[in-house]
C-alpha positions in Angstrom: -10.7 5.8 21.5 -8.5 8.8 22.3 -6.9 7.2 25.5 -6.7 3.4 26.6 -9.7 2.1 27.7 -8.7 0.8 31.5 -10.2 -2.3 31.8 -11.6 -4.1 35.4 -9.2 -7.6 35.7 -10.8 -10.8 36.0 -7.4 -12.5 36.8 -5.3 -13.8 39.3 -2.2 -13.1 40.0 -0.2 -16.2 38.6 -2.6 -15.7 35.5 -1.2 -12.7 34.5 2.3 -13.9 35.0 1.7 -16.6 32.6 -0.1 -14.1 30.1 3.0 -11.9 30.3 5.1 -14.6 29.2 3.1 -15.3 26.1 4.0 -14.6 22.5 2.2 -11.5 21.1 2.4 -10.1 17.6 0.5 -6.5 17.4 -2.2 -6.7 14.2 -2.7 -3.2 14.0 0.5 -0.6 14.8 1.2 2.6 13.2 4.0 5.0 12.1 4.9 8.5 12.6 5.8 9.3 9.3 8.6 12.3 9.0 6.2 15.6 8.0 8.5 16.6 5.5 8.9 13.1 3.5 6.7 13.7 0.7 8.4 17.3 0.2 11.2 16.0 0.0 10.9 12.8 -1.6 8.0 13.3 -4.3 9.0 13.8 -8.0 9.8 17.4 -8.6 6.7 17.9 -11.0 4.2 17.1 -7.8 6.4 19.0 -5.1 4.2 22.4 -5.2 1.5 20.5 -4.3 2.6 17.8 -1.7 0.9 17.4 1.6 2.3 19.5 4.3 2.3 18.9 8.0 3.8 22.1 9.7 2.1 21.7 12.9 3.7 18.7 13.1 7.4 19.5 13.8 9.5 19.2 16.7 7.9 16.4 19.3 5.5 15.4 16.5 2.4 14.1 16.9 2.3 10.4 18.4 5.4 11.4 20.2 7.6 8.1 20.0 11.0 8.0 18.2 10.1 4.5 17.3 7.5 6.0 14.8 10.1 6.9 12.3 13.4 5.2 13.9 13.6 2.0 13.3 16.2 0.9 15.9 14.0 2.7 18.7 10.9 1.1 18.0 12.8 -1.8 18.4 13.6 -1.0 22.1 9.9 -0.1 22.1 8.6 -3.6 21.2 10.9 -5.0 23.3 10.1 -3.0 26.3 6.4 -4.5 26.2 7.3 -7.7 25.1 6.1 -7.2 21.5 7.8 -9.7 18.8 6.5 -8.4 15.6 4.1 -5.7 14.5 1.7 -5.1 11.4 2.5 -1.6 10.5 0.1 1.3 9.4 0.7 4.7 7.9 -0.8 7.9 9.7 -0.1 11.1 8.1 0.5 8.5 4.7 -3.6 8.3 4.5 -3.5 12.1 3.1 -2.5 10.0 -0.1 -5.8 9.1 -0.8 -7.8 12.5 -0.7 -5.5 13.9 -3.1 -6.8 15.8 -5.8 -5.7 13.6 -9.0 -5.0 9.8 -9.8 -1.2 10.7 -10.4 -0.5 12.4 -7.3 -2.6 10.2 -5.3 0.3 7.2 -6.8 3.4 9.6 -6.3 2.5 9.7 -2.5 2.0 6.0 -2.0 4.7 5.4 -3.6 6.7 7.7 -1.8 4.9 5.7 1.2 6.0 2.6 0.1 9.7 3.8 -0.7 10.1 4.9 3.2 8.0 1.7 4.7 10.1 -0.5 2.9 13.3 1.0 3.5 12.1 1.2 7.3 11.1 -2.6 7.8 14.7 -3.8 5.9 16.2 -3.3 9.4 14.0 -6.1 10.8 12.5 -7.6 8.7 11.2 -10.3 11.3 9.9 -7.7 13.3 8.3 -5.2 10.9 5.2 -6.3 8.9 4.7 -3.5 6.3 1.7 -2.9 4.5 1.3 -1.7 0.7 -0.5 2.2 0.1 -2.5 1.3 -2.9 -4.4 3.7 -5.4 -7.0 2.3 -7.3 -8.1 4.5 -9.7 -5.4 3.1 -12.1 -6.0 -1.1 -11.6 -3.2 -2.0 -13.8 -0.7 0.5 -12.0 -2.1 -0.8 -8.8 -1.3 -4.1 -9.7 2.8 -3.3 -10.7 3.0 -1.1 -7.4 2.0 -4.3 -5.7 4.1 -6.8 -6.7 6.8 -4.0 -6.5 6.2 -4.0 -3.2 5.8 -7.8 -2.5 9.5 -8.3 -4.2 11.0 -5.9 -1.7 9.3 -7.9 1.8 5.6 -6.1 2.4 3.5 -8.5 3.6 0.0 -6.8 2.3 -2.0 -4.2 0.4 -3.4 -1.4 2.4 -6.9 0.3 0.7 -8.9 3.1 2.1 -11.6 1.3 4.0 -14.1 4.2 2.1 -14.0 4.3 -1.5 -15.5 6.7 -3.4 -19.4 6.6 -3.6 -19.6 5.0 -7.6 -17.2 3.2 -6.7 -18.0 0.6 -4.1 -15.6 -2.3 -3.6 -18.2 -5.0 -5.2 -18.0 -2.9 -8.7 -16.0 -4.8 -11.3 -13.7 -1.9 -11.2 -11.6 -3.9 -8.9 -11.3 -7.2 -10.5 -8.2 -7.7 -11.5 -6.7 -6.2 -8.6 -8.7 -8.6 -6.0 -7.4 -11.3 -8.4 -3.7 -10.3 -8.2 -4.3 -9.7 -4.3 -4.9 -13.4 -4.5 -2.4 -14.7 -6.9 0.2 -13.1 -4.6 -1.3 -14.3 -1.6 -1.5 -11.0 -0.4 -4.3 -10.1 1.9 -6.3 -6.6 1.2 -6.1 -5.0 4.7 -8.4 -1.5 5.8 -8.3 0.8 8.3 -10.7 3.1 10.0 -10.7 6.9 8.7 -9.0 6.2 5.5 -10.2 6.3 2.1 -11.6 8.7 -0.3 -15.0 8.5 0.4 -13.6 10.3 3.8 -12.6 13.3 1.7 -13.9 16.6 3.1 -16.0 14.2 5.8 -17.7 15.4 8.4 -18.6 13.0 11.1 -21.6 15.3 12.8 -23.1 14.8 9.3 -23.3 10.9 9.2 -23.9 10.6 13.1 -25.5 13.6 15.1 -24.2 14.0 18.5 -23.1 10.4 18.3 -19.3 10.0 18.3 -18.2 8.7 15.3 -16.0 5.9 16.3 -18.7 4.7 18.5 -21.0 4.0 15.3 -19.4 5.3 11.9 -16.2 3.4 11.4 -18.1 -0.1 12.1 -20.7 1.5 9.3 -17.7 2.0 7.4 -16.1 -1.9 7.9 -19.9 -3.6 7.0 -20.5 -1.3 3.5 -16.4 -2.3 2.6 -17.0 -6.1 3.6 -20.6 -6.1 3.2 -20.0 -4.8 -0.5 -17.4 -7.3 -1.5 -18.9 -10.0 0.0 -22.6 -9.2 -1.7 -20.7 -8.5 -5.1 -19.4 -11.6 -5.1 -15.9 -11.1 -4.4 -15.2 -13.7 -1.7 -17.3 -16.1 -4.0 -15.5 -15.5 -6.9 -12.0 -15.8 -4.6 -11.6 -18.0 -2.2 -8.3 -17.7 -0.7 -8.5 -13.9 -0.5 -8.5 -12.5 2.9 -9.4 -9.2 3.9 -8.7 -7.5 7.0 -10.3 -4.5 8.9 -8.4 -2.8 11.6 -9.3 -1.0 14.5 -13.5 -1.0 14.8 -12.9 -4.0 17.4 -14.5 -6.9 16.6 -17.9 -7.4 18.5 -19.6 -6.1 16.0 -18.2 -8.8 13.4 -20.6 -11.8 14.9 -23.9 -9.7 14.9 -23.2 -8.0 11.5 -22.7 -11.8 10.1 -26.6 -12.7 11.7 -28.1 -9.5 10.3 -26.4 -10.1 6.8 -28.0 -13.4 6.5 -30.9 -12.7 7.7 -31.8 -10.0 5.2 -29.7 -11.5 2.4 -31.4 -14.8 2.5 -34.6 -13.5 3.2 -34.5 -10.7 1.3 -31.9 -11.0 -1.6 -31.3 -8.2 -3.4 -35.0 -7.3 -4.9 -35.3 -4.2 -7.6 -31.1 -4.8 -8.5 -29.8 -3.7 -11.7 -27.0 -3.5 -13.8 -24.1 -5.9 -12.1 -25.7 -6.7 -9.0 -28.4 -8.3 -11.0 -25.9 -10.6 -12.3 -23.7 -11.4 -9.0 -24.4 -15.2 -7.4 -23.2 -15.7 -3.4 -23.7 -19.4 -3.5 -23.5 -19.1 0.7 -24.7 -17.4 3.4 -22.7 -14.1 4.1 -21.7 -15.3 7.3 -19.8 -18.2 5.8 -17.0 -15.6 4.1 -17.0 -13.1 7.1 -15.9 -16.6 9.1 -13.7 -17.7 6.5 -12.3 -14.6 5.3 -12.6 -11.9 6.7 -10.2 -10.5 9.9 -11.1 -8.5 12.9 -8.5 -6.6 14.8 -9.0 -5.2 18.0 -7.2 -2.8 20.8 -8.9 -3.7 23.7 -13.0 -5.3 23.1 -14.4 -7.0 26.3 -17.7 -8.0 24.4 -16.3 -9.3 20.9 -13.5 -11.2 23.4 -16.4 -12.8 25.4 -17.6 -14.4 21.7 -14.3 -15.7 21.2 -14.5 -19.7 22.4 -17.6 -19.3 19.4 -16.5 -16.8 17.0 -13.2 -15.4 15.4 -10.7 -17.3 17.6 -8.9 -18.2 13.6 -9.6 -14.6 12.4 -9.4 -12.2 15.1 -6.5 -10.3 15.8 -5.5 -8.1 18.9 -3.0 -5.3 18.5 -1.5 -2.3 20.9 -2.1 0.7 17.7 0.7 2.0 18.9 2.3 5.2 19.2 -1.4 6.8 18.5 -3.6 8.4 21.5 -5.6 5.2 22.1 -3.1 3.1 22.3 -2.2 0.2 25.0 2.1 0.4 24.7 3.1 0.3 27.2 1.3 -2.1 29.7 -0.8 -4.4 27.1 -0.3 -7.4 29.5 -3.3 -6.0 31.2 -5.4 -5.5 29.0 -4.9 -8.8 27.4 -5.7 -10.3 30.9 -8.8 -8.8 31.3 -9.8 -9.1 27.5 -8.5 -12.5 27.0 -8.2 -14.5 30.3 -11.1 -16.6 29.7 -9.8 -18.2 27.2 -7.2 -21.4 27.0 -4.0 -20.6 26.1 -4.0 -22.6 22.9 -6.7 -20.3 22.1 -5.0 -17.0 23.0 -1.9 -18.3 21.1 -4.2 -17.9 18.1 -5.7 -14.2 18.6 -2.1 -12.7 20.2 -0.3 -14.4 17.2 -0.9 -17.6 15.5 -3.6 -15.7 13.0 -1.0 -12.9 12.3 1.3 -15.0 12.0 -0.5 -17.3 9.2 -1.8 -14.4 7.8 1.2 -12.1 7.2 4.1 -14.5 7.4 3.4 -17.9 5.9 2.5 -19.1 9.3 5.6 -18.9 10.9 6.0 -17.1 14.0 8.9 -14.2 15.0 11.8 -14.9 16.4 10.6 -14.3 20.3 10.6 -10.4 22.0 14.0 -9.2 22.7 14.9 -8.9 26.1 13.2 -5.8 28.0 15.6 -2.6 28.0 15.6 0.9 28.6 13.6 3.3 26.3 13.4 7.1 25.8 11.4 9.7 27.7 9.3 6.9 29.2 8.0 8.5 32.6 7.3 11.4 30.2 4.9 9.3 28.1 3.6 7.6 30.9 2.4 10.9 32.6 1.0 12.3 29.1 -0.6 9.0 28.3 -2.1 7.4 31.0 -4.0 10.1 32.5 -6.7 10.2 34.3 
């Protein structure tokens, strides 16, 4: 989506009054990391070869001083009535196409270092995720309770792992046990990974855009994977998010997988997959388990009263290009109308809020107050 989708409202007047007033946590928001941070912050002995953004200097892309000050995303949230946001790297997903396993650590960590120090100045308002790399499980494993000690709420992997390397291999074990242990939940996000390494979309899709088709490829072989593998089988209180394919692909994905797993199985398997037993249908983890978030998705909203109202999440991605900052209150209204509010509650922040914080809502949105350079983003962003 590289500009908001402007959606038709289905809502009167006093309805969107009401929605405005509502509590909303953002499941998917991202940063703007500074260009130079792992330059400047890697271990001398990887500094030659740390990922360099010169393009990106001056404005930056995502142009938002909220996307690497703290105290101006702050106004930010507040100016569109956001009380708390999950928070995603951008330029931080170069960690995972690096060219060995010890580099590919130094930059999450470096990631880490800077997310955590970010979210210390709210700490109610700034859900960090964990950069994992896991090549190294055991390393994997100390960076994440490293990071759980110092107040991130999750582990972030790349939603495309390598091609040997699928997320049902036993590879991953340990780490999917710790994840649980922890009670931290395994969160992906389109376009990251390093199965995404030297990618070419026009190769996968043809004249198809990629995000229309690819990235929801991408969320069913990551989920499809663990679930088939056994992973949600073998842990039950592990939840694993995928951010920003929407979500009305989630409900047909669950009929197909049954459909072709119970009818089908797995005929011809070898090695582990021989072994593997999913004692239910896959639809019964993707319900149970697995988390949807979404920008703006009339069709996977109309499902909603049936599907995903405890596991689907909406978000406003900001500062990126298809973001819906500022001026969400619309889109929720035309997305998310139809429902009761006891059931928006759930999808604008309940779910979030038991997922990332112990089920405890933020403190409310701060009051609305000036920001930066707004009528300059407003004319840059919401174009015709």
């Amino acid at each position: 989506m590289p500009y908001p989708r402007l959606g038709e409202l289905k809502v009167t007047e006093g309805e969107l009054a009401a929605i405005a007033n509502e509590q909303r946590i953002s499941g998917d928001s991202h940063m703007a990391e500074p260009p130079d941070l792992w330059e400047t912050r890697l271990p001398v002995a990887f500094r030659d070869r740390a990922p360099r953004f010169p393009e990106r200097t001056g404005a930056r892309s995502h142009a938002r001083a909220g996307g690497w000050d703290p105290h101006e995303r702050l106004k930010d949230l507040a100016y569109d009535s956001i009380s708390a946001e999950v928070l995603y790297p951008t330029l931080g997903a170069t960690a995972w196409i690096q060219d060995d396993v010890e580099m590919e650590e130094a930059c999450a960590r470096v990631y880490n270092d800077w997310m955590i120090e970010f979210c210390s100045v709210a700490p109610d308002r700034f859900w960090g995720l964990a950069m994992m790399s896991l090549w190294n499980v055991d390393n994997a494993i100390k960076e994440l309770d490293r990071c759980k000690q110092a107040g991130m709420r999750g582990a972030l992997i790349g939603l495309v792992p390598p091609d040997n390397l699928r997320y049902g291999d036993p590879h991953y074990e340990k780490f999917w046990a710790a994840c649980q242990e922890m009670g931290m939940s395994v969160n992906m996000h389109i376009g990251g990974g390093n199965g995404r390494k030297g990618f070419n979309p026009r190769r996968r899709s043809g004249l198809v855009p990629d995000g229309a088709a690819g990235h929801k490829w991408d969320c069913m072989m990551a989920v499809g994977n663990m679930i088939a593998g056994g992973v949600l089988e073998r842990y039950p209180d592990l939840n694993v998010v995928v951010a920003e394919a929407g979500v009305g692909w989630i409900p047909y994905f669950a009929q197909e997988f049954d459909y072709y797993q119970v009818t089908y199985g797995m005929p011809g398997a070898s090695g582990p997959a021989a072994e593997v037993r999913v004692m239910r249908p896959p639809s019964e983890y993707l319900a149970r388990q697995v988390y949807g978030v979404f920008i703006s998705d009339p069709l996977g909203c109309k499902y909603l009263p049936e599907y995903g109202l405890d596991t689907f999440m909406w978000c406003n991605d900001y500062p990126h290009g298809a973001c819906i900052w500022p001026g969400a209150t619309n889109f929720i209204a035309s997305d998310l109308g139809h429902l009761t509010p006891e059931q928006r509650a759930k999808v604008l922040s309940g779910n979030a809020a038991r997922l990332y914080n112990g089920g405890q809502l933020p403190p409310p949105a701060d009051p609305r107050g000036d920001v930066t350079d707004i009528e300059t983003w407003n004319k840059e962003h919401w174009h015709d």
